[in-house]
C-alpha positions in Angstrom: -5.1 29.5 14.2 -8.1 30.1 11.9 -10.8 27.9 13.0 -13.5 29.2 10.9 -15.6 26.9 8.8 -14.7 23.6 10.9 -17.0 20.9 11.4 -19.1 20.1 14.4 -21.8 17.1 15.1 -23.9 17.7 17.6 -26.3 15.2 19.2 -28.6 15.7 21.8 -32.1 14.2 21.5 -34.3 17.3 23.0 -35.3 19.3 19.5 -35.5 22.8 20.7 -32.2 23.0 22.8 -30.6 21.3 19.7 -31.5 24.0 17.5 -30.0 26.2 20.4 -27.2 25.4 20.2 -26.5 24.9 16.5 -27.4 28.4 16.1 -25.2 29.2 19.1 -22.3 27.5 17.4 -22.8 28.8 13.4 -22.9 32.2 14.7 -19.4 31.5 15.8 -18.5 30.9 12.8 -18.6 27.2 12.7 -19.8 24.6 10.3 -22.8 22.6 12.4 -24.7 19.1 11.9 -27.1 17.6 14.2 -28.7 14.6 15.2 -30.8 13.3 17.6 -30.1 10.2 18.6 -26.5 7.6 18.3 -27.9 6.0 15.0 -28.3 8.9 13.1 -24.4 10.1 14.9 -22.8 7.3 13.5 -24.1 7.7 9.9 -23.3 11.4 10.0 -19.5 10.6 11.6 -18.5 8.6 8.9 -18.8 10.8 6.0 -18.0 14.2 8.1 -14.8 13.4 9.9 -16.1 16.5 12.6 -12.6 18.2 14.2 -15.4 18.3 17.4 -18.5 15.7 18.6 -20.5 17.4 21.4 -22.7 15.2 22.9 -25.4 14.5 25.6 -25.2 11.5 28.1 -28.8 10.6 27.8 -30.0 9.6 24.6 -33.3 7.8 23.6 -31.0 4.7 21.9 -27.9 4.8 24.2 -25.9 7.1 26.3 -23.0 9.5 25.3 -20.1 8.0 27.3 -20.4 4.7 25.6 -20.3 7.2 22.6 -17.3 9.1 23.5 -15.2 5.6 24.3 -16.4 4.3 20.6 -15.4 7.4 18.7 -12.0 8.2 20.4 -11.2 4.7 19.4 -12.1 4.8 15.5 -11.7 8.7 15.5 -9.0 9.5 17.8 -8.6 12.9 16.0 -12.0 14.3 17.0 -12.1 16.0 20.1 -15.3 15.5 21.9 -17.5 18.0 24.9 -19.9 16.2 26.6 -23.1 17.5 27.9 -24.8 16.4 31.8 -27.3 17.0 33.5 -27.2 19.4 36.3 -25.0 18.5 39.4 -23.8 15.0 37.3 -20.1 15.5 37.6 -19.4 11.8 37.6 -20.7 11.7 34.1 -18.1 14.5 33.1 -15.2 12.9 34.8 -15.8 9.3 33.3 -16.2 11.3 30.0 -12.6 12.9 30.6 -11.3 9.5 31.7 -12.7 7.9 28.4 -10.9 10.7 26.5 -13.5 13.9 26.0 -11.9 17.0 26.0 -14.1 18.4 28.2 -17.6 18.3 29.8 -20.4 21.4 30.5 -23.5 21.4 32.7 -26.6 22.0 30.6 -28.0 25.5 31.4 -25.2 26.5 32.9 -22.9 25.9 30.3 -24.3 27.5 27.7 -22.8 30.6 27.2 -19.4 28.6 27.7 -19.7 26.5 25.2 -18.5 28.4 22.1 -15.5 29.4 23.8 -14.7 25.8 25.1 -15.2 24.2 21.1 -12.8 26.8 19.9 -10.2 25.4 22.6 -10.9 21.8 21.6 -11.2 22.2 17.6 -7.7 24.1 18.0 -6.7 21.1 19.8 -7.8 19.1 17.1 -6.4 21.3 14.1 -3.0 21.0 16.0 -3.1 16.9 16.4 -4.0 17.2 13.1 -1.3 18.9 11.6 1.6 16.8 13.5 -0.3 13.3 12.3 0.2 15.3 8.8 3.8 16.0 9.4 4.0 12.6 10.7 2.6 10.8 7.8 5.0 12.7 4.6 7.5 11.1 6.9 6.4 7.5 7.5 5.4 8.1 3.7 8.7 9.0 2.5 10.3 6.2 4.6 7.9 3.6 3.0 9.3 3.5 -0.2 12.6 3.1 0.7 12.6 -0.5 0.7 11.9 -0.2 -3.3 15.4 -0.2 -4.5 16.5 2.0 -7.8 17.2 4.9 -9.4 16.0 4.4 -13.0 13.8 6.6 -14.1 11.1 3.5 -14.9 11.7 3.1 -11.1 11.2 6.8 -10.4 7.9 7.6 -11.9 6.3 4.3 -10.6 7.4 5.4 -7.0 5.8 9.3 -8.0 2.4 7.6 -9.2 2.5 5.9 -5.6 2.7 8.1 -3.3 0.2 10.5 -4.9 -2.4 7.3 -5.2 -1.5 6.1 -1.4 -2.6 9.7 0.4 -6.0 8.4 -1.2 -8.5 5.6 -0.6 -8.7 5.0 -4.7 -8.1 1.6 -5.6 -4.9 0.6 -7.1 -4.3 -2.0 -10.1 -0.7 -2.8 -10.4 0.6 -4.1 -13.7 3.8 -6.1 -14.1 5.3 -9.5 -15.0 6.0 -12.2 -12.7 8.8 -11.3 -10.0 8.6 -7.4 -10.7 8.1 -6.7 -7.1 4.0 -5.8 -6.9 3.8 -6.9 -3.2 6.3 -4.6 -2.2 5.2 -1.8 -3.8 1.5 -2.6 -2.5 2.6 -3.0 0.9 4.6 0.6 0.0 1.4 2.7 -1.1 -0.5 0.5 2.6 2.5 2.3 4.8 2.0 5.6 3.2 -1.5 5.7 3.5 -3.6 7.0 6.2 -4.6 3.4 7.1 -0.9 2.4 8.0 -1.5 1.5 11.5 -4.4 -1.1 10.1 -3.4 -4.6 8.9 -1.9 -4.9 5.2 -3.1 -8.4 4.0 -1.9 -10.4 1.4 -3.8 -12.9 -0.6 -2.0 -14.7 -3.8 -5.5 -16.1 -5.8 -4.0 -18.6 -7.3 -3.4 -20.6 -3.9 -6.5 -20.7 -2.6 -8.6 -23.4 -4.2 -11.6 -22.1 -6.3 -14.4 -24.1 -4.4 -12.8 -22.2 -1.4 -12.0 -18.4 -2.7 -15.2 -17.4 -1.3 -14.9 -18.3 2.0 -11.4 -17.2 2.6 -12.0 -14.0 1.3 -15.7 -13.2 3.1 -15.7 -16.0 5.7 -18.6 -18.5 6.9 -21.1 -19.3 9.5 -20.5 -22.6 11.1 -22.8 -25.6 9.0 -22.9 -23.9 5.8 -20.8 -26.4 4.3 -19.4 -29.9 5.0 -16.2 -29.0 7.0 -17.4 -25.5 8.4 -17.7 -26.3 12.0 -17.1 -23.0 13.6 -18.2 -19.5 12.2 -14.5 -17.6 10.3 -14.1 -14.6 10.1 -12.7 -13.9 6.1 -9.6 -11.8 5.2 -12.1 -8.8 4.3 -13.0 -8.7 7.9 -9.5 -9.1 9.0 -8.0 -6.5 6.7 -11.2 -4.0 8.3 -9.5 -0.4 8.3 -6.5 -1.6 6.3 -5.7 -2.7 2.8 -5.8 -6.0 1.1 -3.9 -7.1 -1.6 -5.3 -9.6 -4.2 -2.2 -10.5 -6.3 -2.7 -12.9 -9.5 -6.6 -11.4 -9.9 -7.2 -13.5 -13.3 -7.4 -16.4 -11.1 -9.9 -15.3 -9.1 -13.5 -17.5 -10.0 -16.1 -15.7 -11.7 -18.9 -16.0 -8.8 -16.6 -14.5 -6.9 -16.0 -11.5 -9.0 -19.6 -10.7 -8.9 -19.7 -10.7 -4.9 -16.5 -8.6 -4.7 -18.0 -6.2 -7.5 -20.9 -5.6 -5.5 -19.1 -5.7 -1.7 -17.2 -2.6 -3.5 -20.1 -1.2 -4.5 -22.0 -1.7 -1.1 -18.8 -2.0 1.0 -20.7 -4.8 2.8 -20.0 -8.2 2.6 -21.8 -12.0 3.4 -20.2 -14.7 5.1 -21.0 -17.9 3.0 -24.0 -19.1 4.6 -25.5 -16.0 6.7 -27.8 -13.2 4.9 -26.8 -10.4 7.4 -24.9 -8.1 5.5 -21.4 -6.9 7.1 -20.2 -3.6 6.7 -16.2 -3.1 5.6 -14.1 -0.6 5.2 -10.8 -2.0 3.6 -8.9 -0.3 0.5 -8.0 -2.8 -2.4 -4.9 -2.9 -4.2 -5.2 -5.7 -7.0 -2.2 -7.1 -9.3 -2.1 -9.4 -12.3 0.6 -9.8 -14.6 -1.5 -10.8 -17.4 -4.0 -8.6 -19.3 -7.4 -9.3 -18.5 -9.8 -7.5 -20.5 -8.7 -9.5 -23.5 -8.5 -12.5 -21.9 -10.5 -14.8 -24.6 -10.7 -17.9 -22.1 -14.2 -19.4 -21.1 -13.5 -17.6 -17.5 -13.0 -14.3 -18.9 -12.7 -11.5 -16.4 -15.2 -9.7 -15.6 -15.0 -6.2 -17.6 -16.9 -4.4 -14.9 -15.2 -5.3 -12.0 -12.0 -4.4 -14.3 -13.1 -1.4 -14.8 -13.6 -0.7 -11.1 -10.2 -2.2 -10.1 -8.4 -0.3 -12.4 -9.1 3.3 -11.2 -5.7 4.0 -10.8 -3.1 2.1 -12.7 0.7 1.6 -12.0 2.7 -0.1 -14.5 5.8 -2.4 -12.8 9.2 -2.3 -15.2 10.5 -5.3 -16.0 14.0 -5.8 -14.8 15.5 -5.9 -18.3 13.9 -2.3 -18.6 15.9 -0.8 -15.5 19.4 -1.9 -16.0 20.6 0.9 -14.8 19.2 -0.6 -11.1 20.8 -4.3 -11.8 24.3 -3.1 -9.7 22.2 -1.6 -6.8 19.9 -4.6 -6.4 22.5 -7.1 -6.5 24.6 -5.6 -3.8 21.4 -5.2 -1.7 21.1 -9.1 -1.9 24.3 -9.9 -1.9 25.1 -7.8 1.8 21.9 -9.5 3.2 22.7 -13.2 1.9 26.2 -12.8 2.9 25.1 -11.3 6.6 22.0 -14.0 6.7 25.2 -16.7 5.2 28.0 -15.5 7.5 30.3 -15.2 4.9 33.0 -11.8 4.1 32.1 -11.0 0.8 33.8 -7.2 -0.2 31.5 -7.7 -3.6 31.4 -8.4 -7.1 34.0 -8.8 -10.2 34.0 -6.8 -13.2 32.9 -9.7 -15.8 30.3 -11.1 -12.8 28.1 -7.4 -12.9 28.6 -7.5 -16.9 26.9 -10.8 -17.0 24.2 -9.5 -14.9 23.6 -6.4 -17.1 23.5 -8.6 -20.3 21.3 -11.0 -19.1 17.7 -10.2 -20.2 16.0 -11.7 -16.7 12.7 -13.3 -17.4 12.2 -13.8 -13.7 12.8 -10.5 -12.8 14.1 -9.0 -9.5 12.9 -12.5 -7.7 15.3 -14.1 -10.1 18.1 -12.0 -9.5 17.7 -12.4 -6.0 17.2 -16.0 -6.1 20.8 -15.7 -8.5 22.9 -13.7 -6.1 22.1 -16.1 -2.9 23.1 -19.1 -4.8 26.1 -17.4 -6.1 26.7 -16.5 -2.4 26.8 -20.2 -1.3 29.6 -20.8 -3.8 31.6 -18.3 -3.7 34.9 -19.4 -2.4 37.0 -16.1 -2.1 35.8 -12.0 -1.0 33.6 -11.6 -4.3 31.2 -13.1 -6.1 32.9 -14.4 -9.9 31.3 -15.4 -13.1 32.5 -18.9 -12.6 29.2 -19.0 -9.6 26.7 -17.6 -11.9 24.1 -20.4 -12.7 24.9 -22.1 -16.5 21.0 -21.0 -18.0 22.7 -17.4 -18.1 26.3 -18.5 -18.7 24.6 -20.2 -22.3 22.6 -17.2 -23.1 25.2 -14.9 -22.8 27.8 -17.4 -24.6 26.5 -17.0 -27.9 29.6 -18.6 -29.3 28.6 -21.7 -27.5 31.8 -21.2 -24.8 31.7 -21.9 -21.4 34.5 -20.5 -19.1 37.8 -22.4 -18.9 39.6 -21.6 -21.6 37.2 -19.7 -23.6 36.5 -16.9 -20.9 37.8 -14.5 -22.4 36.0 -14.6 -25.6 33.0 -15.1 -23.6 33.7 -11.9 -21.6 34.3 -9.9 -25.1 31.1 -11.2 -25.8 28.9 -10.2 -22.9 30.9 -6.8 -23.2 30.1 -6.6 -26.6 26.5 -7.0 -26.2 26.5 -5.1 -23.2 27.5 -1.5 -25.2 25.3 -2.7 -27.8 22.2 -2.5 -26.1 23.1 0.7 -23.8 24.0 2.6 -27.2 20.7 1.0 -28.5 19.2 2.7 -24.9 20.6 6.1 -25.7 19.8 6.1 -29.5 23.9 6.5 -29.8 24.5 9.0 -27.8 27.8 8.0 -27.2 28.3 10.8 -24.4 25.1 9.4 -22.4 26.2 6.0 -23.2 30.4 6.3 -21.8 28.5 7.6 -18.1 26.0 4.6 -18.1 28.6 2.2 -18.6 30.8 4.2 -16.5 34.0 4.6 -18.6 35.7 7.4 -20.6 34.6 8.1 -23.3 37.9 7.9 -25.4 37.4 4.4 -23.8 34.4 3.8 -25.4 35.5 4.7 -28.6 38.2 2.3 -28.6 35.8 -0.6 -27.8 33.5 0.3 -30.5 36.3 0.2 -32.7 37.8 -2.6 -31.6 34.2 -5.1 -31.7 33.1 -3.1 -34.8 30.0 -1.6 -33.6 28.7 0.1 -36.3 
């Protein structure tokens, strides 16, 4: 296992047996920082992610067991050697106890310790690896609950899992009812914060007076009604993700402090001056452009800008057609489950309805369709006659509306159901026979006998 090159902090306070060791250590091959005492540690930690922390017990702002506990629990990867004074073994043992890999009496251990950091950085490389293999699985299973096979469907779902690997912020794109949360909460469970909170925050609930100390909290008497000190939902979502859907709705004050908690990644309670470090990722939605918003609270373009890093566009329903079968079942085995009814499906002229229909309110529409059409169905599938009478008048252009005129109605939907695959396929009346699975001798027929032209 090549082990070359990996990172070490070390931090013990005493200058000359620090540069001891470093040198001890890069002769070995290894890639060394120092420090001297915990403050400077935990600024160095952050931004070097060290495969192994050696540390002394006795340092001139704290001690290195207290150390070991608090990096094991936000590092857990990082396998830590701490160093004691001669003759302290119960400093060692609490160290083992509190997770350290392993401990060395200074003087003594000296000419140990290169050999004992290559143990523990292997250590490290390997936990490393399975939490790698670990994560392309939990990533690939996170996506599963997005259901399609489109191709719209298919390159969103490529663009998020390359973003979620990443701590970039994501701005998703889509219409109401497209399905943002999901896919938000998809790129949070194949990211490397997964095990942190996912937190979801619609905008345009919270009142505006109120957006500020929902998102960042407040200390108790800053405002009539504050009579306890909250914590906000960017200290809850610490070493997770929040998700700030409907972002136009979002004050402008409050734009400027998220700009700059982004830029600092601090933020202030309303009503307290001491600045709180976070470290949350951000993945924003808004289904309505915002750059060219021309309303008196236009968006601001420069949190836009810094938002919008990384883009995913949502399809609309009406753009993945192809997905409308696969959906609907999905819905219609969990309503009839949830419902307790036997339901083997869906008729012929029922899924043509749903494949003509141009769905303004998206997949929540659908879904919202499918569980009333659950409730009343009266035999083993779902029927046109359930289908709600908004689509049954779009898709009657004739002005029919079953009874007697179902069958014209059903030409109909047919009719404009080839229309707007061929119109899919630019005629490729090949392509177009396998997306509306039939032959195509059958096709022809059809076209011939609505006169499609």
């Amino acid at each position: 296992m090549d082990i070359q090159g990996k990172k070490i902090l070390l931090v013990e306070d005493e200058p000359h047996l620090r540069s001891l060791l470093a040198k001890i250590l890069s002769l070995e091959g290894f890639q060394v920082e120092t420090a001297g005492d915990l403050a400077a540690a935990r600024e160095l930690i952050k931004h070097m992610d060290p495969f192994l922390l050696i540390t002394d017990v006795k340092l001139p702002d704290g001690n290195g067991i207290d150390f070991t506990k608090e990096v094991k629990a936000t590092y857990p990867l990082t396998e830590i050697i701490v160093l004691t004074a001669y003759g302290n073994v119960k400093d060692g043992v609490r160290a083992m106890k509190l997770g350290a890999f392993d401990y060395l009496t200074k003087g003594d251990g000296d000419e140990k310790l290169p050999l004992v950091a290559a143990k523990a950085i292997e250590k490290s490389v390997m936990n490393r690896q399975l939490r790698e293999l670990e994560h392309r699985l939990e990533s690939k299973s996170s996506f599963s609950k997005i259901i399609g096979k489109s191709q719209p469907v298919n390159q969103m779902i490529e663009l998020a899992k390359k973003v979620a690997v990443t701590d970039t912020t994501v701005l998703l794109l889509g219409d109401t009812g497209t399905g943002k949360e999901l896919l938000a909460e998809a790129i949070h469970l194949a990211s490397r914060r997964r095990k942190g909170p996912f937190i979801a925050i619609n905008c345009a609930a919270i009142p505006k007076d109120l957006q500020e100390s929902e998102m960042f909290g407040h200390k108790k008497g800053s405002f009539t009604g504050a009579n306890n000190d909250k914590k906000g939902y960017f200290e809850v979502a610490n070493q997770g993700t929040i998700f700030l859907d409907e972002l136009g709705e979002m004050n402008t004050d409050l734009q400027a402090k998220l700009l700059r908690a982004l830029e600092n990644r601090t933020i202030n309670r309303v009503g307290d001056t001491t600045p709180i470090p976070i470290d949350v990722r951000i993945v924003a939605a808004t289904n309505k452009e915002l750059v060219d918003n021309a309303t008196d609270n236009e968006f601001r373009k420069d949190l836009y800008y810094r938002l919008s890093t990384f883009t995913i566009k949502l399809p609309n329903l009406k753009e993945r057609r192809d997905d409308i079968n696969l959906l609907a079942l999905s819905f219609l085995t969990y309503q009839a489950d949830r419902l307790n009814k036997k339901l083997s499906g869906m008729s012929r002229e029922f899924i043509h309805a749903l494949r003509a229909y141009d769905w303004p309110g998206n997949i929540r529409e659908l879904k919202n369709v499918i569980e009333r059409a659950v409730i009343l169905a009266d035999g083993d599938e779902l029927t046109y006659d359930v289908l709600p009478v908004e689509i049954k008048d779009k898709l009657n252009v004739n002005g029919e509306s079953g009874g007697d005129g179902m069958n014209v109605e059903l030409k109909t939907i047919e009719r404009q159901h080839i229309l707007k695959v061929l119109d899919m396929v630019e005629g490729n009346k090949s392509e177009a026979a396998k997306r509306l699975d039939i032959g195509l001798a059958t096709l022809y027929r059809k076209i011939k006998e609505y006169g499609i032209d």
